[in-house]
KELOMAR-310763 format. One record per residue: residue number from 1; residue in three letters; x, y, z of N, C-alpha, C in turn. Coordinates in steps of 0.02 Angstrom, whole numbers, plus 50000, padded with zeros to 5 digits. Layout:
REM residues N
TIMAR   resi   resn     n_x     n_y     n_z    ca_x    ca_y    ca_z     c_x     c_y     c_z
TIMAR    NUM    Ala       X       Y       Z       X       Y       Z       X       Y       Z
...
***
This chain:
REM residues 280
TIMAR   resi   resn     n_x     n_y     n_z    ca_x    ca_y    ca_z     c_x     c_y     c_z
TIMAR      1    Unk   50042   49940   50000   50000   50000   50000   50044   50063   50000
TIMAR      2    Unk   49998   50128   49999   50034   50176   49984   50056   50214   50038
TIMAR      3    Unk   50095   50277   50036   50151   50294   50100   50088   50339   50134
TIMAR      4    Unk   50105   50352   50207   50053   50376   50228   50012   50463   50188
TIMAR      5    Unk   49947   50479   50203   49923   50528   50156   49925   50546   50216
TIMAR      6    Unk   49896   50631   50197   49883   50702   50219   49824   50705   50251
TIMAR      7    Unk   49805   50641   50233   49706   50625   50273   49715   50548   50306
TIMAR      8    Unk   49713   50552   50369   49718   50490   50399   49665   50449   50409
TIMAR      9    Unk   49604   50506   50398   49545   50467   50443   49489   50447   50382
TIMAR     10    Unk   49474   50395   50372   49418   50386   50307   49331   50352   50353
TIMAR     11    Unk   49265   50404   50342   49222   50384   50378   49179   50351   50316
TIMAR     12    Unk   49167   50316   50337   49081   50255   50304   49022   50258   50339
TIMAR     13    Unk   48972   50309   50308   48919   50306   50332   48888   50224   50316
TIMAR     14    Unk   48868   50187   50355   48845   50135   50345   48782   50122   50376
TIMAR     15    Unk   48738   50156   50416   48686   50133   50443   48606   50119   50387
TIMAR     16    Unk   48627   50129   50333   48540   50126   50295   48525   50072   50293
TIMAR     17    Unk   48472   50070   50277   48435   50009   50269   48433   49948   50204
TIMAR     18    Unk   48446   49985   50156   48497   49938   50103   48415   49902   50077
TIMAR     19    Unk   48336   49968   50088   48272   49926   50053   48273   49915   50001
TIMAR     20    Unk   48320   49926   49935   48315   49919   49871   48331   49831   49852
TIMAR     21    Unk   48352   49797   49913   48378   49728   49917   48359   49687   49953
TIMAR     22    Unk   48301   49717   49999   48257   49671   50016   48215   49590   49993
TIMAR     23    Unk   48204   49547   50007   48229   49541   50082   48296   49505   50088
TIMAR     24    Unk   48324   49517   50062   48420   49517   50069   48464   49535   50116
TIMAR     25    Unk   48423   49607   50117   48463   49658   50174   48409   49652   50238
TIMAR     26    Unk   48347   49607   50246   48319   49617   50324   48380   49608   50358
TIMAR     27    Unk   48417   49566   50366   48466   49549   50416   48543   49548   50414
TIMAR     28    Unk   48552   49556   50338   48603   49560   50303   48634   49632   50302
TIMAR     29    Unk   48686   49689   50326   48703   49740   50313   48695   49750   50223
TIMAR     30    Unk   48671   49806   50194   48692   49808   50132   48759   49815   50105
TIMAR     31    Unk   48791   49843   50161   48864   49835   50143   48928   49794   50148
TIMAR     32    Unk   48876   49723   50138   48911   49669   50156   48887   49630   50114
TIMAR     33    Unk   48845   49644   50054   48848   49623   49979   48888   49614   49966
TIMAR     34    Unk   48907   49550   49940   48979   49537   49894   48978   49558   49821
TIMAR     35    Unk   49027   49560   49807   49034   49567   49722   49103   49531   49715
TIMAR     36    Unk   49076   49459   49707   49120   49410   49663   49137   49390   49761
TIMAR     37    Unk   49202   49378   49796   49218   49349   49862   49229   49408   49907
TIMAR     38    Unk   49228   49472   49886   49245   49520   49944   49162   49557   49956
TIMAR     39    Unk   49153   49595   50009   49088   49640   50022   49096   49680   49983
TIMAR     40    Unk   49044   49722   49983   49049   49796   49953   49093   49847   49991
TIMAR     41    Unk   49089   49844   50063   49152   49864   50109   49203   49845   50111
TIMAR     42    Unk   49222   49790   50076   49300   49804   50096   49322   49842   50050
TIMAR     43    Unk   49291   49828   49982   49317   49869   49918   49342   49949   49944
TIMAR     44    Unk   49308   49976   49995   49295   50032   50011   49362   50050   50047
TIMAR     45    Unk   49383   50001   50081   49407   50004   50141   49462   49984   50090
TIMAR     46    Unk   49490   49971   50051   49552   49927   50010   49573   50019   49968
TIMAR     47    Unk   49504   50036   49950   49505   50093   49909   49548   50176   49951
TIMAR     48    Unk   49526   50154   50029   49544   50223   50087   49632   50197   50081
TIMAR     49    Unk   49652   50133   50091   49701   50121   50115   49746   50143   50025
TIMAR     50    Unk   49735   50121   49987   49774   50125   49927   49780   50208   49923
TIMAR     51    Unk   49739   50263   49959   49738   50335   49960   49808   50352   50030
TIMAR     52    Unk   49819   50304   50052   49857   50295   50127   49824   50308   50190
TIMAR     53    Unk   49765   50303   50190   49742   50302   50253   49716   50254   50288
TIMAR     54    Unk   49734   50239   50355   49742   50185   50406   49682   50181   50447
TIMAR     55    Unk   49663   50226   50463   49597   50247   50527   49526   50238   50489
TIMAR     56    Unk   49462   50196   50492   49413   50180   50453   49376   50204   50511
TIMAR     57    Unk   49337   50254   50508   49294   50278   50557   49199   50238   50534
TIMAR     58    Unk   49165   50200   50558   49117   50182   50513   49061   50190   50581
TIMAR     59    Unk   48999   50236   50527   48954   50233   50544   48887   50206   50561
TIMAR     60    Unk   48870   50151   50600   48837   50081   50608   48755   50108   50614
TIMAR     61    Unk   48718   50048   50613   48665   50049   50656   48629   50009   50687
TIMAR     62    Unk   48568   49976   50697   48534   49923   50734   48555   49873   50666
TIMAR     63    Unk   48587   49792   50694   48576   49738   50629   48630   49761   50597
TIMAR     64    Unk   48700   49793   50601   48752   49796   50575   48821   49768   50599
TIMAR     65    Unk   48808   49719   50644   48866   49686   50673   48910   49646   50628
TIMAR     66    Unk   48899   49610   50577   48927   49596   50526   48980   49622   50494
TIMAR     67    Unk   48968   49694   50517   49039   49755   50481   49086   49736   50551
TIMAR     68    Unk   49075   49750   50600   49125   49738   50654   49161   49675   50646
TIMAR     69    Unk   49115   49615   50640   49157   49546   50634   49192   49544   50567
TIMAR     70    Unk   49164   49555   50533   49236   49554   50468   49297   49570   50466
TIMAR     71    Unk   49283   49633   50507   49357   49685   50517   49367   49660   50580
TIMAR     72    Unk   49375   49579   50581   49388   49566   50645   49425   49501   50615
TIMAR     73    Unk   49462   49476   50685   49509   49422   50680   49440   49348   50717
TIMAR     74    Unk   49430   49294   50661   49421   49243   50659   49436   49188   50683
TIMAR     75    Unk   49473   49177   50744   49506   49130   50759   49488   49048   50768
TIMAR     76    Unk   49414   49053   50763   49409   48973   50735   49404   48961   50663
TIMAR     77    Unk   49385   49005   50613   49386   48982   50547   49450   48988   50530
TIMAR     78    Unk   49510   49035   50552   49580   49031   50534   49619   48980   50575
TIMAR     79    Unk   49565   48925   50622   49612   48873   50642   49587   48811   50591
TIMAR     80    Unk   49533   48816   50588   49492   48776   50511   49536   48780   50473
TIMAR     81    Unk   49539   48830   50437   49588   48817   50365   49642   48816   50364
TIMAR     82    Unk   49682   48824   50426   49761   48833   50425   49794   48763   50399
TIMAR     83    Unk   49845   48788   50350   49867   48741   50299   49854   48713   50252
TIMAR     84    Unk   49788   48731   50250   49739   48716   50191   49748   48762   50109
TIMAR     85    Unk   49736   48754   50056   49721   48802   50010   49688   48836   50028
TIMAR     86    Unk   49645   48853   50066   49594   48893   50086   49632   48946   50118
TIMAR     87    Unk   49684   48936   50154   49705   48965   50202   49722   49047   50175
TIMAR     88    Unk   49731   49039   50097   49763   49140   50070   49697   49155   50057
TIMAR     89    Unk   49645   49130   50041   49591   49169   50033   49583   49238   50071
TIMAR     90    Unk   49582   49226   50159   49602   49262   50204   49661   49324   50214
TIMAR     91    Unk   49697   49316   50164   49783   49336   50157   49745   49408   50164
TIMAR     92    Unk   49701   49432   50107   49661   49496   50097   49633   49531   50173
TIMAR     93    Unk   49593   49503   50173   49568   49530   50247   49622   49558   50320
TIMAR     94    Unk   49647   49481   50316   49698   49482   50365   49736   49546   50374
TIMAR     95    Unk   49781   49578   50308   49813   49632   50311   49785   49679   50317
TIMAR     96    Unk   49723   49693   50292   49681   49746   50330   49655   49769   50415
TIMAR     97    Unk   49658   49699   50424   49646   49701   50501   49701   49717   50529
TIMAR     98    Unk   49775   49700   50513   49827   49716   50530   49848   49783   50525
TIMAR     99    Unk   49835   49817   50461   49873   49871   50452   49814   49944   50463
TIMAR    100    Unk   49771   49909   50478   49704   49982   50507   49665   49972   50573
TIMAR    101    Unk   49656   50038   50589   49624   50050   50652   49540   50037   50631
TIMAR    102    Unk   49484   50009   50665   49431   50046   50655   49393   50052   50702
TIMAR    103    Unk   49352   50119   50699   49331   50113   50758   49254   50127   50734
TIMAR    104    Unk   49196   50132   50788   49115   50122   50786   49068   50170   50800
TIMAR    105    Unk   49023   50196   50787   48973   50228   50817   48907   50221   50780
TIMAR    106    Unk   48860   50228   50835   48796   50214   50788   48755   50278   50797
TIMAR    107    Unk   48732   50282   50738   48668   50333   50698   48598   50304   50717
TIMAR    108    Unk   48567   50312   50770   48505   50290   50776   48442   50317   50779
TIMAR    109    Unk   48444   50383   50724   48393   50383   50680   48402   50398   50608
TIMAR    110    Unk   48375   50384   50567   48416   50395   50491   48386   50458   50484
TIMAR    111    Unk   48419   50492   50478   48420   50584   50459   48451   50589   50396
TIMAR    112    Unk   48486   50570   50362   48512   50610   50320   48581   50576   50302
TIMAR    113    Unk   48617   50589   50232   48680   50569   50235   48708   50651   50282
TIMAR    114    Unk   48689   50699   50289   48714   50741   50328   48724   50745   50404
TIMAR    115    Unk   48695   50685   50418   48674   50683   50490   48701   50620   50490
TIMAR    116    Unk   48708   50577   50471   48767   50518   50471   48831   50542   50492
TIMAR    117    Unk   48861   50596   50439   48931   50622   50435   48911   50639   50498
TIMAR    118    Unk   48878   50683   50509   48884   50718   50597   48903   50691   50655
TIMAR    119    Unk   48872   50618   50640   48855   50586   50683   48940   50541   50705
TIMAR    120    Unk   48975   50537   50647   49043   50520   50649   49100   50568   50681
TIMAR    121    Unk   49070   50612   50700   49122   50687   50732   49171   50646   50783
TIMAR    122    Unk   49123   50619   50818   49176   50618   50880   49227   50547   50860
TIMAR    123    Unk   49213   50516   50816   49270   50441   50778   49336   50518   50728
TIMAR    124    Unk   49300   50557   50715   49336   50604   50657   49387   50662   50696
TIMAR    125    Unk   49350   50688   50754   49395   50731   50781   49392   50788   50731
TIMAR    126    Unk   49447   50830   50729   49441   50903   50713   49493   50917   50645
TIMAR    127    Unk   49465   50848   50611   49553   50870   50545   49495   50855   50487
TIMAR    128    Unk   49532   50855   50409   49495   50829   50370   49524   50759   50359
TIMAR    129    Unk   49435   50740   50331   49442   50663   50312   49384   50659   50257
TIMAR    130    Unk   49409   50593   50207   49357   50572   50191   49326   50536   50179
TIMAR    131    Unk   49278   50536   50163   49194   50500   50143   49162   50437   50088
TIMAR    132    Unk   49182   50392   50101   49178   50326   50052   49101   50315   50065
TIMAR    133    Unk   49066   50306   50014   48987   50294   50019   49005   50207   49990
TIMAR    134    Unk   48990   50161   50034   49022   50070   49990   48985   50055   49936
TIMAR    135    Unk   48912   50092   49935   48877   50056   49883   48883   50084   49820
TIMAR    136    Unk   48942   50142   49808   48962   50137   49763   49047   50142   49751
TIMAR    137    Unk   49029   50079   49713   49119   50048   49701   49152   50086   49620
TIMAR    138    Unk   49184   50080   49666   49240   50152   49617   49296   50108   49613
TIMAR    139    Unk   49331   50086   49519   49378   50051   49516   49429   50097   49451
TIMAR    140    Unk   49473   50087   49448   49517   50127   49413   49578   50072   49403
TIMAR    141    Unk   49627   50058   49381   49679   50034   49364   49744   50053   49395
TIMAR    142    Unk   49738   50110   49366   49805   50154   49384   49786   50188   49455
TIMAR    143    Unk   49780   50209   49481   49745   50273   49554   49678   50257   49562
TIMAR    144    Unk   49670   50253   49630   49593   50244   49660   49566   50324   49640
TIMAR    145    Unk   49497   50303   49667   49473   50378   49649   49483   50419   49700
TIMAR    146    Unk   49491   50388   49787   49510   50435   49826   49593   50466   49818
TIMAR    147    Unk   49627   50425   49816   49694   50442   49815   49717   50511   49759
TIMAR    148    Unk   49658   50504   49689   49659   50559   49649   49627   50620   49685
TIMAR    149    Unk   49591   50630   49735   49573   50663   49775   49585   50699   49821
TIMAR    150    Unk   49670   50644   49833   49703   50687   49919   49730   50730   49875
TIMAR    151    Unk   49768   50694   49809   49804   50748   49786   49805   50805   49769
TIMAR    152    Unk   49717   50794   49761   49669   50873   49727   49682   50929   49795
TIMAR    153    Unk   49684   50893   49855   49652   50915   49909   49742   50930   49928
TIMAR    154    Unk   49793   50908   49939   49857   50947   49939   49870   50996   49917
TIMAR    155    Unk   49821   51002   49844   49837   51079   49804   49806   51135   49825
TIMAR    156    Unk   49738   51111   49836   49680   51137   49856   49656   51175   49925
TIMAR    157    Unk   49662   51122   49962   49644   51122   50043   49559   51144   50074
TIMAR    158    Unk   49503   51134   50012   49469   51130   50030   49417   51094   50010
TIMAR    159    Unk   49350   51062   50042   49321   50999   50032   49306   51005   49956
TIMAR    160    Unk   49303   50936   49926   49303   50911   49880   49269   50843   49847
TIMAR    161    Unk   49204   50849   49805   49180   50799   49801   49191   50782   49726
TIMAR    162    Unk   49163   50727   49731   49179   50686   49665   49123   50684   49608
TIMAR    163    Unk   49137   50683   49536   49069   50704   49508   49066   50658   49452
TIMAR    164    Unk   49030   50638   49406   49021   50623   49361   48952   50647   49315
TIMAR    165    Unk   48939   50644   49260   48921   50672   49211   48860   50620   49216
TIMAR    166    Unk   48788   50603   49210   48744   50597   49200   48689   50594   49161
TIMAR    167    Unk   48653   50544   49149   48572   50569   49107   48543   50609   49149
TIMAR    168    Unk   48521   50679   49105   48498   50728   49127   48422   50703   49136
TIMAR    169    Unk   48421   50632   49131   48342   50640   49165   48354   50591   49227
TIMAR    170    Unk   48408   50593   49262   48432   50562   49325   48451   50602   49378
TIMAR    171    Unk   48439   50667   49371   48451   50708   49391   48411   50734   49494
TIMAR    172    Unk   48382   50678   49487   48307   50703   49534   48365   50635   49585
TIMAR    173    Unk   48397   50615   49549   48421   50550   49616   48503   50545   49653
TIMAR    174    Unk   48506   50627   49628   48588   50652   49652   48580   50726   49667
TIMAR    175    Unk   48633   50736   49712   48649   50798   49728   48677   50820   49651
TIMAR    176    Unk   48670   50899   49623   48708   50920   49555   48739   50995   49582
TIMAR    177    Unk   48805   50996   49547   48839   51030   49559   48834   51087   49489
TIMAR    178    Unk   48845   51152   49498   48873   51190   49459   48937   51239   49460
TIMAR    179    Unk   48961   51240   49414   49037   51290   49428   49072   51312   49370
TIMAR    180    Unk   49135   51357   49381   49186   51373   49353   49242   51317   49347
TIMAR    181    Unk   49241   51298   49286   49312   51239   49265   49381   51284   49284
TIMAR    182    Unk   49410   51270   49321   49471   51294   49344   49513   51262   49306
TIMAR    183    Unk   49518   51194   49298   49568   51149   49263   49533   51104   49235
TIMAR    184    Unk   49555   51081   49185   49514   51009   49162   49484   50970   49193
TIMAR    185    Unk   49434   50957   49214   49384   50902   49257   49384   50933   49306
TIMAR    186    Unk   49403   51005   49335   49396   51025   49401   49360   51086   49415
TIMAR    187    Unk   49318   51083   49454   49272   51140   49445   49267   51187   49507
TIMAR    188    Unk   49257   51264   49521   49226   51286   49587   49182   51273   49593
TIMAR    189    Unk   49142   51279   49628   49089   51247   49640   49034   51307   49672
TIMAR    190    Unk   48999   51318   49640   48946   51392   49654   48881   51378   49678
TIMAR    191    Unk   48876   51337   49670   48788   51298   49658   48789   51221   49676
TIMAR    192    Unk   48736   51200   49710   48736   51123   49726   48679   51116   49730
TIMAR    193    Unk   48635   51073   49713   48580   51044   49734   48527   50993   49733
TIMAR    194    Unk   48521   50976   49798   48502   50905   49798   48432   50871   49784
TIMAR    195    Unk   48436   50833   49727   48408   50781   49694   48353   50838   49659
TIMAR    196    Unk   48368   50888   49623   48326   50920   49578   48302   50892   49524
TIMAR    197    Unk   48230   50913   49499   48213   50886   49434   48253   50882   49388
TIMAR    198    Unk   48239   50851   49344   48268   50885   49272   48279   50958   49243
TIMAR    199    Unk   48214   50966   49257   48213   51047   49228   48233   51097   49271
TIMAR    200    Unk   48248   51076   49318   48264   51136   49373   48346   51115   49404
TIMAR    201    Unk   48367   51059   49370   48453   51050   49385   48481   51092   49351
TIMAR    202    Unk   48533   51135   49373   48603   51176   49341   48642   51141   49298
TIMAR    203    Unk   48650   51084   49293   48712   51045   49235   48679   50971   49253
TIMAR    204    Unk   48724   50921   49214   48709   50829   49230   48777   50828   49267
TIMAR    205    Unk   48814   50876   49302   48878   50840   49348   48843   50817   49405
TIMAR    206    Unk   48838   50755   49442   48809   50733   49497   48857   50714   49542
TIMAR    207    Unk   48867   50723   49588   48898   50702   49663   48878   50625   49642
TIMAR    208    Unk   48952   50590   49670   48943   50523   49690   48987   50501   49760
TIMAR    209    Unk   48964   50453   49792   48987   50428   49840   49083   50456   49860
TIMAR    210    Unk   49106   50483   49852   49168   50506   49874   49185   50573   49885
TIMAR    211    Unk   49213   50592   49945   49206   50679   49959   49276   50668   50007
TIMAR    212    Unk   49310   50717   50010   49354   50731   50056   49320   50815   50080
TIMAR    213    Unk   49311   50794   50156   49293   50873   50198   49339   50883   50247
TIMAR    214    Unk   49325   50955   50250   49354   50985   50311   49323   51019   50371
TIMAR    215    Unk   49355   51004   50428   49313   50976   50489   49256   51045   50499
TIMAR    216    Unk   49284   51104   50467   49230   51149   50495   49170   51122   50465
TIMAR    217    Unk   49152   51080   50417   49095   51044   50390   49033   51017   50451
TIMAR    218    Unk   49057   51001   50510   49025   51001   50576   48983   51025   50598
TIMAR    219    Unk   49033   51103   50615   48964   51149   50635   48929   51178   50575
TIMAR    220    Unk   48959   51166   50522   48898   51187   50450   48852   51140   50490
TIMAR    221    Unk   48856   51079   50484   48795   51019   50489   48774   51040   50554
TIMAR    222    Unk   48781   51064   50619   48753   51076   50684   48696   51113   50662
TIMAR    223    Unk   48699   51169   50615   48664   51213   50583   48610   51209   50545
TIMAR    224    Unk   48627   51149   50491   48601   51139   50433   48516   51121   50461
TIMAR    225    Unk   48464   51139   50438   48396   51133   50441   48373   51077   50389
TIMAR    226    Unk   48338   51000   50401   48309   50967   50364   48281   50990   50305
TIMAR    227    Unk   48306   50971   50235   48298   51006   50175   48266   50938   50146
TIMAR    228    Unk   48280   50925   50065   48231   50860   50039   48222   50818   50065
TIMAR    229    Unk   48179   50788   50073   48147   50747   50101   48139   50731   50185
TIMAR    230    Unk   48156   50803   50203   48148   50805   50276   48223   50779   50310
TIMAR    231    Unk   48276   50772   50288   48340   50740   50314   48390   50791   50309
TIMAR    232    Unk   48437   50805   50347   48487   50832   50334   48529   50825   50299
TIMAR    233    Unk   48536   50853   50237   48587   50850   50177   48657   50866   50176
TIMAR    234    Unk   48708   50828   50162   48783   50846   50154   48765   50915   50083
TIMAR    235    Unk   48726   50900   50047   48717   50948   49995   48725   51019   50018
TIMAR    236    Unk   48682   51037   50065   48645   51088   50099   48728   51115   50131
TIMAR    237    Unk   48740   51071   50159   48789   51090   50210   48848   51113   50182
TIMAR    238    Unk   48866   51080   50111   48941   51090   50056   48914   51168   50035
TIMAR    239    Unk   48838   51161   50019   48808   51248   49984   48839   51295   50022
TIMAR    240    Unk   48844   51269   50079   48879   51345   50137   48962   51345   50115
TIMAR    241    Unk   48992   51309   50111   49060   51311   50097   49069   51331   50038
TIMAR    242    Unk   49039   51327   49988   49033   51343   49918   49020   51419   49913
TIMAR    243    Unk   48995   51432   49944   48988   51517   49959   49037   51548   49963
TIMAR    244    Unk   49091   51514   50015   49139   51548   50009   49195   51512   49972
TIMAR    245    Unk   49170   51489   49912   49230   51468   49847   49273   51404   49882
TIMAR    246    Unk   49236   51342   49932   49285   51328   49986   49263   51232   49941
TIMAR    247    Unk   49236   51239   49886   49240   51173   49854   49243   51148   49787
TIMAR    248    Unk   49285   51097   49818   49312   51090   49724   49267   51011   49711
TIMAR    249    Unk   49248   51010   49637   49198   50959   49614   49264   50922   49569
TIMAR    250    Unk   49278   50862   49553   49325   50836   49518   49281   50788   49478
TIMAR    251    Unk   49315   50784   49430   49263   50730   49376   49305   50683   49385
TIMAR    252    Unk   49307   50623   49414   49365   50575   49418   49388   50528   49364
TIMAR    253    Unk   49467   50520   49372   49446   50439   49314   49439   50372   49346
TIMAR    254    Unk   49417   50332   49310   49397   50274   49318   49314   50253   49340
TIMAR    255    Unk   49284   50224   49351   49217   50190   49327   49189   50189   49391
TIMAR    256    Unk   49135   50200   49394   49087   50189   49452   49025   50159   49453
TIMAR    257    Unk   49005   50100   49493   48966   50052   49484   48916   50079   49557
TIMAR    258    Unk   48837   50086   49535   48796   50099   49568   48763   50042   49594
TIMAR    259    Unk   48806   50011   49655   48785   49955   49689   48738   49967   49740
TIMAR    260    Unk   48686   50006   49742   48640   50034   49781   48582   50005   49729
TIMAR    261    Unk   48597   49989   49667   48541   49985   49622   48552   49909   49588
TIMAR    262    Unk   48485   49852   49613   48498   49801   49583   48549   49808   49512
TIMAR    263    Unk   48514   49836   49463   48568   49852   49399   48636   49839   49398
TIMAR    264    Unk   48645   49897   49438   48728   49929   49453   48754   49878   49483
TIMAR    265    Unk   48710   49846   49523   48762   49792   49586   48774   49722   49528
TIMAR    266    Unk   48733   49702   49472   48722   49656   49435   48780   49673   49379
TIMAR    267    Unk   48785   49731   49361   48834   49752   49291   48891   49755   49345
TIMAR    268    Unk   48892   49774   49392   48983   49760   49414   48987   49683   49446
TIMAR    269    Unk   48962   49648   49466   48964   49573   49463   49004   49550   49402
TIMAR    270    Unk   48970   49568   49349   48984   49518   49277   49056   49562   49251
TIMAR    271    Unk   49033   49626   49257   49110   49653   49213   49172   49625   49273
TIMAR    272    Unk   49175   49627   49333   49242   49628   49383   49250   49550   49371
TIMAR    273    Unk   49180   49499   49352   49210   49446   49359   49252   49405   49298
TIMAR    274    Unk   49203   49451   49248   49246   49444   49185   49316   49469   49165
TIMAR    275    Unk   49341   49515   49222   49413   49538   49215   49458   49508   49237
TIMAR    276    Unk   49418   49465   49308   49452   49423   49330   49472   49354   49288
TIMAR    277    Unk   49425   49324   49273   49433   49276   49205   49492   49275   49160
TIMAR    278    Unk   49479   49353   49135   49538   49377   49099   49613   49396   49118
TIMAR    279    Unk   49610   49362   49189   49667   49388   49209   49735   49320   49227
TIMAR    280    Unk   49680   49277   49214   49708   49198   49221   49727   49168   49151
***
């Protein structure tokens, strides 16, 4: 993995309810969907560490114990397979548990992805960090998509989310950003707003699951007043920093699979497993 980053701390809101996968997810975390032998979390957690960060701050809720035991040491199934072929399957995990901290808190009422983040303050402390959403898996070749991010955020130094380009009639199911292109794929960010119609979105750039913030993002959210759909919005809360020119939108490279959506979770199944195929 890579040498330590400038952002130590990476949080996972994880407490939703994961109803699009019902009844899959009654008892099942959604973020403990596999795609092909790993969850949808570790991808996440493989993705913070390849950015260099060690500290996995994750946000739980009722029926999410599953995330704790994974990122946990096994000691009767690793006395089961020891010596076995079976035994490197584990090799993956293992070093994760080894080489990261994680620590817990639970969100016990669903408010908001804004009220999630909030709810992670006291795992986050007072620096920036960022924001892996698992159910959507972000794969690239060359650079994760966070790690293209710290770097944004070394130049930068202020929060920064991740965007991609959209059907403008998808527009009603993402936060959308508008701005000034500063650099190729990089934008200020003037305007944000969450899950607008069609006809009333500023551009098809949509926020996706990856943000690096900075801690004054907090008391924005102490502040922030329940906006769509009655929840407290990270949207709402970035609009205040954006005011004062304090966010950059990045169009990232590499591919993003909307594993929140049977579809998305089905098309990255077949393409990752077909790469794998191809890799033997």
């Amino acid at each position: 993995m890579k040498k330590k980053s400038s952002i130590e701390i990476c949080l996972f809101p994880a407490a939703g309810y994961g109803t699009r996968f019902l009844p899959a997810t009654k008892s099942m975390p959604k973020e403990m969907l596999p795609i092909l032998t790993k969850p949808l979390i570790q991808y996440g957690v493989e993705e913070a560490m390849s950015a260099g960060m060690h500290t996995m701050a994750i946000v739980t809720g009722r029926g999410k114990r599953a995330i704790e035991d994974h990122f946990d040491i096994s000691y009767e199934l690793e006395h089961q397979i020891k010596g076995t072929s079976k035994e490197k399957m584990l090799a993956d995990i293992r070093y994760i548990i080894d080489k990261c901290t994680f620590s817990y808190t639970r969100q016990k009422e669903m408010k908001g992805l804004g009220h999630a983040i909030l709810t992670g303050q006291p795992l986050v402390g007072h620096e920036p960090f960022a924001v892996i959403l698992a159910d959507d898996l972000c794969v690239n070749e060359a650079e994760g998509v966070l790690a293209q991010m710290v770097k944004l955020y070394e130049t930068y130094q202020c929060s920064i989310v991740a965007i991609e380009e959209i059907d403008p009639e998808q527009t009603d199911k993402y936060g959308v950003i508008a701005g000034v292109e500063i650099e190729p794929g990089i934008y200020r960010v003037s305007t944000m707003v969450e899950k607008p119609s069609p006809a009333d979105a500023p551009t098809n750039l949509a926020i996706i699951g990856r943000y690096i913030l900075t801690p004054d993002i907090f008391d924005i959210l102490q502040q922030t007043k329940p906006g769509k759909g009655g929840e407290i919005q990270i949207t709402d809360a970035l609009m205040e920093q954006a005011l004062q020119g304090k966010v950059i939108a990045y169009k990232f490279r590499g591919k993003r699979y909307d594993c929140g959506s049977i579809d998305g979770y089905v098309q990255a199944t077949v393409e990752l497993y077909n790469e794998m195929k191809d890799a033997y």
